[in-house]
Backbone as numpy.savetxt, mean C-alpha at the origin, in Angstrom:
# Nx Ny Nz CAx CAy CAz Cx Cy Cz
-2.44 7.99 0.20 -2.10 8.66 1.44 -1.33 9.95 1.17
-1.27 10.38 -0.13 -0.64 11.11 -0.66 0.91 11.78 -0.04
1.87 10.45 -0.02 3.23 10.61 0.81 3.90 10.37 -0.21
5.51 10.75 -0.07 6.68 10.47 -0.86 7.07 8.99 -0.82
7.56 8.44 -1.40 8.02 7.67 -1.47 8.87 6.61 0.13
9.58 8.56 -0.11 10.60 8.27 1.42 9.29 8.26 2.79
8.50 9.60 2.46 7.81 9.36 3.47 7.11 8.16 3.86
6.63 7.74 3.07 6.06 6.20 3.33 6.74 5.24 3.62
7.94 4.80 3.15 9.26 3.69 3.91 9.32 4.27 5.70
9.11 5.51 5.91 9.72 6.08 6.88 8.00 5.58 7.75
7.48 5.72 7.78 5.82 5.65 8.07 5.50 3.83 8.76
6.36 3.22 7.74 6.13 1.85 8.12 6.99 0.89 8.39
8.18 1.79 8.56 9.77 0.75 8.80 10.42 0.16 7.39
9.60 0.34 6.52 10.58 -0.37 5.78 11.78 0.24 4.54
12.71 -0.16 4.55 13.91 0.49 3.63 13.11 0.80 1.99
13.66 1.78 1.49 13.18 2.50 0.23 14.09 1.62 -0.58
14.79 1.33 -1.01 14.82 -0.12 -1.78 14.22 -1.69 -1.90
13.75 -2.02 -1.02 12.92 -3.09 -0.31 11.86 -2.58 -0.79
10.97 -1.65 -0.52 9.93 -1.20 -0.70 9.73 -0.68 -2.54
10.57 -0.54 -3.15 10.65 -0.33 -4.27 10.55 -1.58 -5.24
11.09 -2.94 -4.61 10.99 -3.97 -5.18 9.80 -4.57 -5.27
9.22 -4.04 -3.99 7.58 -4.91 -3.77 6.97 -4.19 -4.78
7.11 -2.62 -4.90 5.76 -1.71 -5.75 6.11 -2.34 -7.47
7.10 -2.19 -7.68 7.52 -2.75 -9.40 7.43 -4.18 -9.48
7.06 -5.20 -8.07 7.16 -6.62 -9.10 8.00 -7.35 -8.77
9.41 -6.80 -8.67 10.76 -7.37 -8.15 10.64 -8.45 -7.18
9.78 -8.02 -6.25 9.87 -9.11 -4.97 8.41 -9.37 -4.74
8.34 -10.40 -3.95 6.99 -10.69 -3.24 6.84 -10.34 -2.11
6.20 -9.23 -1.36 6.03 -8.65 0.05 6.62 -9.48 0.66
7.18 -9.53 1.94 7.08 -10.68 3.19 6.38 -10.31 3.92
6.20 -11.49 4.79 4.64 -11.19 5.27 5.53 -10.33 6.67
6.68 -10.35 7.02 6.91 -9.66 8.18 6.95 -7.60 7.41
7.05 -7.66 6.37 7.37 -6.24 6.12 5.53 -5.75 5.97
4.33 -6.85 4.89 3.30 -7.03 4.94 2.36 -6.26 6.62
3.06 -7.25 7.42 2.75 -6.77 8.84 2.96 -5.20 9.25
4.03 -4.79 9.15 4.44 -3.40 8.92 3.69 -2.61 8.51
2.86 -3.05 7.03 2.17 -2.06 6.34 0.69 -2.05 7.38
0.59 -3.07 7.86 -1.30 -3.17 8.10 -1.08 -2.49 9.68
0.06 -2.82 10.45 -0.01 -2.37 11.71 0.16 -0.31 11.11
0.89 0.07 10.70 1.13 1.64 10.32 -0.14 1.82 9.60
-1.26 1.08 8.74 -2.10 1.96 7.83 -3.38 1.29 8.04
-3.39 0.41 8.93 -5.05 -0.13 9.33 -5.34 -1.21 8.38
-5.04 -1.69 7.12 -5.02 -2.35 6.10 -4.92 -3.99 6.79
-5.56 -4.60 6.09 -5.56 -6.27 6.44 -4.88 -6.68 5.42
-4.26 -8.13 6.10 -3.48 -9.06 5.08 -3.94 -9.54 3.73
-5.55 -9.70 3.84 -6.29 -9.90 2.95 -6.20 -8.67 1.40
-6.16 -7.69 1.94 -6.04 -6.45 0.84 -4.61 -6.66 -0.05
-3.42 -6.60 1.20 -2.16 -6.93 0.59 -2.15 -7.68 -0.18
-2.36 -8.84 -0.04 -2.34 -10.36 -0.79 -2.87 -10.69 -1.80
-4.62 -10.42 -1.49 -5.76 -11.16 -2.24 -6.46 -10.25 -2.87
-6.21 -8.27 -2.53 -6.93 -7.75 -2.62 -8.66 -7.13 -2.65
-9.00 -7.41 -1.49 -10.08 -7.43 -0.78 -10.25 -6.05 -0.39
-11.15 -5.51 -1.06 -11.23 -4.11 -0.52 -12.02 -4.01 1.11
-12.91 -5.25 1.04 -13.11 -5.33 2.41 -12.37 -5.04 3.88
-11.06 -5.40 3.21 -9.54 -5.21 4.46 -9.19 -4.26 4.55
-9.84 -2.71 4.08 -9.44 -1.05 3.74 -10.24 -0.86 4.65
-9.81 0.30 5.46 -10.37 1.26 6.51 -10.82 2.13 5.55
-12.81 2.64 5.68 -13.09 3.32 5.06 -12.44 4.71 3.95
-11.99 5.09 4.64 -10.81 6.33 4.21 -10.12 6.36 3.67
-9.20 5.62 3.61 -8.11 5.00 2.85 -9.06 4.34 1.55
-9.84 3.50 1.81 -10.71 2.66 0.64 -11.14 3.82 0.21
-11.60 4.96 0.19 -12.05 6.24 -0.99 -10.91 7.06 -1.17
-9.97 6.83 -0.94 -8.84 7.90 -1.34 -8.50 6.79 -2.43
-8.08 5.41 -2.32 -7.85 4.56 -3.37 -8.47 4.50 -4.16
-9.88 4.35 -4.18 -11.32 5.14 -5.23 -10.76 6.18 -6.11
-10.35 7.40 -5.44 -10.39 8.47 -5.83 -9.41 8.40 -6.63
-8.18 7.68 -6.19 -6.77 7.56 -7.21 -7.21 7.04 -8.64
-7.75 5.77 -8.43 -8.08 4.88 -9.72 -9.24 5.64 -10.42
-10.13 6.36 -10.39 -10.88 7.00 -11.07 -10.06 8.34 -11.94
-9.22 8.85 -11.41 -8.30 9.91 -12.10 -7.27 9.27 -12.99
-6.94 7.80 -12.84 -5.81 7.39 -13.80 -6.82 6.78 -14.47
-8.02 6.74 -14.55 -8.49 5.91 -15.60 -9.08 7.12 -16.77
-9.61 8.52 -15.88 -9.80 9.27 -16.66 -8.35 10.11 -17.76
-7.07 9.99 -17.18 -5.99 9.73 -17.51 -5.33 9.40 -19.07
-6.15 7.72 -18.80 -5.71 7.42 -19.92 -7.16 7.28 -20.92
């Protein structure tokens, strides 16, 4: 979605420490902050969780495309 960090806590309610724990590992989403993400970005629980690209709103599902094809050419 190409946002800051901050911008994205700010986008979906949730605190930039909280949100820092979920991206590194630290924590396991809750499903109330989870909710947060899918109501702000169209995304289903299924993607969060189980990773189902099926649960991506077209758009978002090729911008995520587009990310993982550049870090793979990357490394």
């Amino acid at each position: 979605m190409k946002l800051t960090q901050a911008a994205w806590c700010r986008l979906v309610g949730i605190d930039a420490p909280q949100w820092n724990n979920y991206e590194t590992g630290g924590r396991r989403i809750t499903i109330d902050a989870a909710l947060k993400v899918c109501k702000a970005t169209g995304v289903g629980l299924n993607w969060i969780y189980r990773g189902m690209a099926s649960d991506v709103p077209v758009n978002l599902a090729t911008a995520i495309q587009a990310q993982e094809r550049a870090a793979r050419k990357r490394s």
